[in-house]
N, C-alpha and C positions, 0 to 999 in steps of 0.2 A: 504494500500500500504506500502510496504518495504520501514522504514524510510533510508535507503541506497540509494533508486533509486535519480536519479537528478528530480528537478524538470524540467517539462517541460514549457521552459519561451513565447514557442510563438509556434501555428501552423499555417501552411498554408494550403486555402481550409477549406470546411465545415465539422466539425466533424462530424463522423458517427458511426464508433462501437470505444469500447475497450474491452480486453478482459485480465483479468492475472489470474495466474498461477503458484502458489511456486514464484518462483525468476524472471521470465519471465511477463514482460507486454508488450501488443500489440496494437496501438491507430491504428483507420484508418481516414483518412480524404479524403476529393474527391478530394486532391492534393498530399499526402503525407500519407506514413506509418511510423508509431515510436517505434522502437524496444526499449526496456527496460531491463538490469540488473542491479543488484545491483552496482553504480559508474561507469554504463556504458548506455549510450544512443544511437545511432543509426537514422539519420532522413535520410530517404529514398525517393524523389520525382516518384512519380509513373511512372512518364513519363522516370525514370531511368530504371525502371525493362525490361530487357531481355527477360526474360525467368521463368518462375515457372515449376517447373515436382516435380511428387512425389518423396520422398527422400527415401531409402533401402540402408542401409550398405551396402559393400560388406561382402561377406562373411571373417570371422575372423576382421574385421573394427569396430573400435570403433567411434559410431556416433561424431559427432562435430558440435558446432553451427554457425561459422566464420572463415573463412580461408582469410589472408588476404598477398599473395604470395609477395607483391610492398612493404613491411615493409619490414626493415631492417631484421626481422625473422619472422617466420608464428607464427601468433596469433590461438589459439586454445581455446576456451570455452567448456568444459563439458556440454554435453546433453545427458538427457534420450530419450531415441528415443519413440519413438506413433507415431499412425497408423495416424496419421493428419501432421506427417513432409513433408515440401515442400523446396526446394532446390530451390532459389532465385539469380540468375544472375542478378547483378544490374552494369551499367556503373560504377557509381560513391555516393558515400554517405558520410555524415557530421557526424564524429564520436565527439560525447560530453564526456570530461571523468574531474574529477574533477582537471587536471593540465589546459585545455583551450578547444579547439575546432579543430578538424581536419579533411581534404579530403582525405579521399582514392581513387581509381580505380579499377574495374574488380572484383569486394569482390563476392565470393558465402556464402549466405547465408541458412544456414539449420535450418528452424523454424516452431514449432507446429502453425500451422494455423487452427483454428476452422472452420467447412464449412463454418458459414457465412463472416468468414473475409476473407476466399479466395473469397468466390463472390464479398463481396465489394471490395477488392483488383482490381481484373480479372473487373471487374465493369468499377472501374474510372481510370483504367491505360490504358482502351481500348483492353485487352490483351483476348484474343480467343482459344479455345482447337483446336490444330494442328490435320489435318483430321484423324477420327478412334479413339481419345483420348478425354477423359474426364477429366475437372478439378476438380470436385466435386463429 
C-alpha cells in the first residue's frame, strides 16, 4: 500500500473485500465502503448510497472521480476511466484528509469497482438492479 494513503483507524461492520489499484484502494464492509487516495480517504455508510449506474463520459468529457458541488469550489480528482467505473450517489460521506475530518452532502462519486465489490456493495447496502438493468 501507498505509504501516502491515511491509515484506516477504525471500521464499521464486518470486513469483507478490499481491492487497490495504482493510487486507488477500495475496502468493503457489511456497513460501510472506504475509498482511498493518496492523503485522501472517503468512509461511505452503505445505507448512504442512492444510486450506482454505470459511469460513460460524455462524449468530449474528461472522466473524474469526485465532484463535490456544496464546497466552497468543485473538487475534481483525475481518473483513468475502465470499463468497471460506476457513478455513486451517496446522501452524505466523512471525508479524512490529513488537516482533520469532514461531512459532505449529495457527493457523486465515479469509481472503478471490480464485479465482486459491486456485488458486495449492491449486497449489504440492500440496493437492486432497476427493472430491465443489470448491475454486474
Amino acid at each position: 500500500m501507498s505509504s501516502d494513503f491515511l491509515k484506516i483507524k477504525s471500521l464499521e461492520g464486518e470486513y469483507k473485500l478490499y481491492h487497490k489499484k495504482n493510487d486507488v484502494g477500495i475496502t468493503v464492509t457489511t456497513k460501510e465502503l472506504v475509498y482511498q487516495r493518496p492523503h485522501l480517504t472517503y468512509h461511505i455508510r452503505l445505507e448512504d448510497i442512492i444510486t450506482i449506474v454505470p459511469y460513460v463520459p460524455g462524449p468530449g468529457r474528461r472522466p473524474f472521480v469526485l465532484t463535490n458541488e456544496r464546497a466552497d469550489g468543485t473538487v475534481r480528482t483525475p481518473f483513468a476511466g475502465s470499463s468497471d467505473a460506476y457513478r455513486l450517489y451517496v446522501k452524505e460521506a466523512s471525508v479524512h484528509n490529513r488537516s482533520g475530518i469532514f461531512h459532505a452532502a449529495g457527493i457523486d462519486f465515479v469509481l472503478p469497482l471490480h464485479p465482486d465489490l459491486l456485488s458486495a456493495v449492491t449486497q449489504y447496502a440492500g440496493l437492486s438492479p432497476a427493472a430491465g438493468d443489470a448491475l454486474a
